[in-house]
C-alpha positions in Angstrom: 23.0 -32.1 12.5 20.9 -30.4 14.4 22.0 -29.3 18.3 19.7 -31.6 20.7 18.7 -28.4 22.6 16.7 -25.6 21.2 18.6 -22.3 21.4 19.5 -18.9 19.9 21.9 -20.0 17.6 19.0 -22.7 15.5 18.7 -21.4 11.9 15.1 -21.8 9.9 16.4 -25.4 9.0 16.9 -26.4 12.4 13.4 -25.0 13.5 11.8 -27.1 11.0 13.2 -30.1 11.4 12.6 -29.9 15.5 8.8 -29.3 14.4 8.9 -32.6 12.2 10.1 -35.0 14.7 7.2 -33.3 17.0 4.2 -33.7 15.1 1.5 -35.6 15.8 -1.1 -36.8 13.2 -4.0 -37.1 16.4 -3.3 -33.2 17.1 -3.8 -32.3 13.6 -6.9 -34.1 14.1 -7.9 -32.5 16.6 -7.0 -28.6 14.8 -9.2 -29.5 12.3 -12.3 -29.7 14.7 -11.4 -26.4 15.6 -11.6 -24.8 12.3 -7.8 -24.7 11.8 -6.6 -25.3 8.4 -4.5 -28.3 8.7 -2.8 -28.8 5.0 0.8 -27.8 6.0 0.1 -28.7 9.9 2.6 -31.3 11.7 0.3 -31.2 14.8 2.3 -29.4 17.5 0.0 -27.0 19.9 0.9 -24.1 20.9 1.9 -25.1 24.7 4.5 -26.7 23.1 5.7 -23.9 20.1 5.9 -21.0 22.7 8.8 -22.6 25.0 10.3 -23.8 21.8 10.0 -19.8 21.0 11.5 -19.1 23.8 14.2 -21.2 23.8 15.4 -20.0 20.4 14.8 -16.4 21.3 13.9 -13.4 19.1 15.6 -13.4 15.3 14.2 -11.5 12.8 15.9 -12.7 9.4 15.0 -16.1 11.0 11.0 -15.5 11.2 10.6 -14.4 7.8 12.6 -17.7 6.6 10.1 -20.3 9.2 6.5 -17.8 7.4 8.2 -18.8 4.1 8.1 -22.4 4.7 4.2 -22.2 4.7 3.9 -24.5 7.7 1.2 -24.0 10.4 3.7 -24.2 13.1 6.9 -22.7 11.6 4.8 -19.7 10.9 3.3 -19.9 14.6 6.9 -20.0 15.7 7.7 -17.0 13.2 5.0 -15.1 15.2 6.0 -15.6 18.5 10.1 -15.0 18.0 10.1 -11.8 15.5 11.5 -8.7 16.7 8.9 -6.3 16.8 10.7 -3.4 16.1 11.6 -4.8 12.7 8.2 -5.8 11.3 6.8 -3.2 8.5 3.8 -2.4 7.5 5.1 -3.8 4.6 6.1 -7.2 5.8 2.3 -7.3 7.4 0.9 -7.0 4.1 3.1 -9.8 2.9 1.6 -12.1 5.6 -1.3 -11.2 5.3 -1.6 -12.2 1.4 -1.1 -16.3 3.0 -3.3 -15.5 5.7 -5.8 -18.5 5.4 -6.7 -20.0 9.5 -7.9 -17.8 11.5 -5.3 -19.0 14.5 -2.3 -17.8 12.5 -3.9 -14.8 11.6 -4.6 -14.1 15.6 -1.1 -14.5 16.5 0.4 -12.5 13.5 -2.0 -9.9 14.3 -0.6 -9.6 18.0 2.7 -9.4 16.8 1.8 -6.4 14.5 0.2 -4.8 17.6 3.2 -5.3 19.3 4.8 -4.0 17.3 3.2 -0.5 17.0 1.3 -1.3 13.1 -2.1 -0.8 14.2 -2.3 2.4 13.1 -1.8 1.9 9.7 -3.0 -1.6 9.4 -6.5 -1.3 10.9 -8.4 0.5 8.7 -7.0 -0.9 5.4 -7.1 -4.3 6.6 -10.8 -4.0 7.3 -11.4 -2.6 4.4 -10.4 -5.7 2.4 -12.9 -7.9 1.3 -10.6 -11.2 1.8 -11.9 -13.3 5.2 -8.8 -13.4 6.7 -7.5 -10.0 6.1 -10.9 -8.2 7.4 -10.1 -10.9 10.2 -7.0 -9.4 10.7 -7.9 -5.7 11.0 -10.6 -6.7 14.3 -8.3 -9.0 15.4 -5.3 -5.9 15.2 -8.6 -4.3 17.3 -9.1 -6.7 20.0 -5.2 -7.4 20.8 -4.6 -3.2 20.7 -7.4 -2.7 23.0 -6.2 -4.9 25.8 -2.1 -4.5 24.8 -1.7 -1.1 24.2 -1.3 0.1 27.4 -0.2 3.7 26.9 -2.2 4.7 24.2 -5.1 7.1 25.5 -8.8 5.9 24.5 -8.9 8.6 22.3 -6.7 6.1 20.0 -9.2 3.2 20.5 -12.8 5.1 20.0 -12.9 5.6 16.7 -12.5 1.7 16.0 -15.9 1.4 16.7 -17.6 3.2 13.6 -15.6 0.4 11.9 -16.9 -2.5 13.8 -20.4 -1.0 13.5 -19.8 -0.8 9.6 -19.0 -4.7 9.6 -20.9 -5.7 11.8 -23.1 -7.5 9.0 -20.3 -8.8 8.2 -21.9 -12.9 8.2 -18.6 -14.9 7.1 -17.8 -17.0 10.3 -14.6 -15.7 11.0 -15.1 -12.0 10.6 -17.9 -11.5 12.9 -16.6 -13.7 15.6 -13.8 -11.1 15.3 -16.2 -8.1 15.3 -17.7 -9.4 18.3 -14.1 -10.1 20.0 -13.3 -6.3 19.2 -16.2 -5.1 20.6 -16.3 -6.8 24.1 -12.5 -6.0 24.2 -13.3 -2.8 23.4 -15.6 -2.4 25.8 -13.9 -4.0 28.9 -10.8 -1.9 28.4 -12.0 1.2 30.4 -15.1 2.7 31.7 -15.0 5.9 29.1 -15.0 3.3 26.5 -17.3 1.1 28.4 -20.3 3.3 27.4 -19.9 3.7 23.9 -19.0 0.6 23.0 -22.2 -0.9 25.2 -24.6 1.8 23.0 -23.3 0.0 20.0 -23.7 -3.3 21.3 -27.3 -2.2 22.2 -27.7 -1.0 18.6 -26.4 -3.8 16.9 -29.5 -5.9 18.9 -32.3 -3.7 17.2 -30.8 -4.5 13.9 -32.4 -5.9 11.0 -29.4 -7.9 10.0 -29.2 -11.0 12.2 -25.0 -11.0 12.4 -25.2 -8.0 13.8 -28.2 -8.8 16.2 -26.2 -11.9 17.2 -22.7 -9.7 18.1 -24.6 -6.9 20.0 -26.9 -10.1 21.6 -23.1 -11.8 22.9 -21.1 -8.3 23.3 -23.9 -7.3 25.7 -24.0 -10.2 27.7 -20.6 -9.9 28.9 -20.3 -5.7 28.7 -23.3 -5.3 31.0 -22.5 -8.0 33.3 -21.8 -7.1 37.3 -19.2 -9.0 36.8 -17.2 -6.4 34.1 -19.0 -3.6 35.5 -17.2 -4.2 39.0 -13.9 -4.4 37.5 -14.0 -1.5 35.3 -14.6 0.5 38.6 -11.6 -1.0 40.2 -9.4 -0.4 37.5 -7.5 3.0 37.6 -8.8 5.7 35.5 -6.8 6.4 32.1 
């Protein structure tokens, strides 16, 4: 039987059958407005799996059990209580052969940032011509520019050639992700403020119409006061 509280000593099996009593066939519902694919969803939001998370603290062996399950939330769970320092490179790949929603690939993504992949995941991931995968390489982008705090700009730069590259990019889910890397890009510093608002300008006076529509949002929000004000508050790297 499972314990009545959620805590560190749950297995995968005890995980899973919390998430089944908690499901709720209006939430799944509701995902599927949102674009989530809800096949193997139970219905639980994410307000709810993060304390659960918590509760059950970080266990590595454990995650990889709740992504094998293939279940919307155990794998959500499996995000948010790995332990970073144990992902691979190679365990990222294996992920990212289910990836198939675009909210589980977001969370996975920050988990690989956290844990220190994006170097060798971003440019091959980007590379891929599978929706989610591309997804995940901008999505790797836009969590690493605003998470990894003490890398100097000089790591983040060169990410921009490869959002400019996909940039025409029209599949739904990968240029809302070129556009999120961007503007993150953008808004992490004022050195990489500049650049990345050039692009954004360039990306307007394109002939695709993706990438018109990116540089069209991205500069919206980079050239706003609003951005421009806090970038000049913000300590200099």
């Amino acid at each position: 039987m499972t314990a009545s509280e959620p805590g560190p000593d749950w297995n995968c099996d005890d995980v899973v059958r919390w998430l089944h009593a908690h499901g709720s066939e209006e939430d799944v519902a509701g995902m599927a407005r949102f674009g989530i694919r809800t096949e193997r969803a139970l219905g639980i939001r994410n307000a709810e799996l993060r304390p659960l998370a918590r509760k059950i603290k970080r266990n590595h062996e454990r995650a990889l059990a709740l992504w094998h399950t293939g279940v919307r939330e155990a794998r959500l769970v499996a995000c948010f209580s790995d332990e970073p320092k144990k992902v691979t490179v190679q365990q990222a790949w294996l992920w990212a052969e289910d990836f198939n929603s675009w909210e589980v690939v977001d969370h996975a993504t920050a988990l690989f940032v956290e844990a220190k992949l994006h170097n060798e995941l971003i440019a091959p991931f980007v590379a891929d011509e599978r929706e989610f995968v591309r997804r995940a390489g901008l999505t790797t982008m836009a969590w690493g520019a605003v998470h990894l705090k003490k890398e100097p700009d000089a790591v983040i730069e060169p990410w921009l050639p490869l959002i400019e590259r996909y940039s025409t990019d029209e599949r739904n889910f990968v240029k809302k992700a070129v556009n999120w890397a961007l503007r993150q890009i953008g808004k992490r510093s004022l050195a990489l403020h500049e650049p990345a608002l050039a692009l954004a300008r360039k990306l307007v006076q394109s002939d695709n119409k993706t990438a018109r529509w990116i540089g069209r949002d991205a500069v919206r929000e980079l050239d706003s006061q609003k951005t421009l004000d806090r970038l000049k508050s913000k300590p200099r790297r």
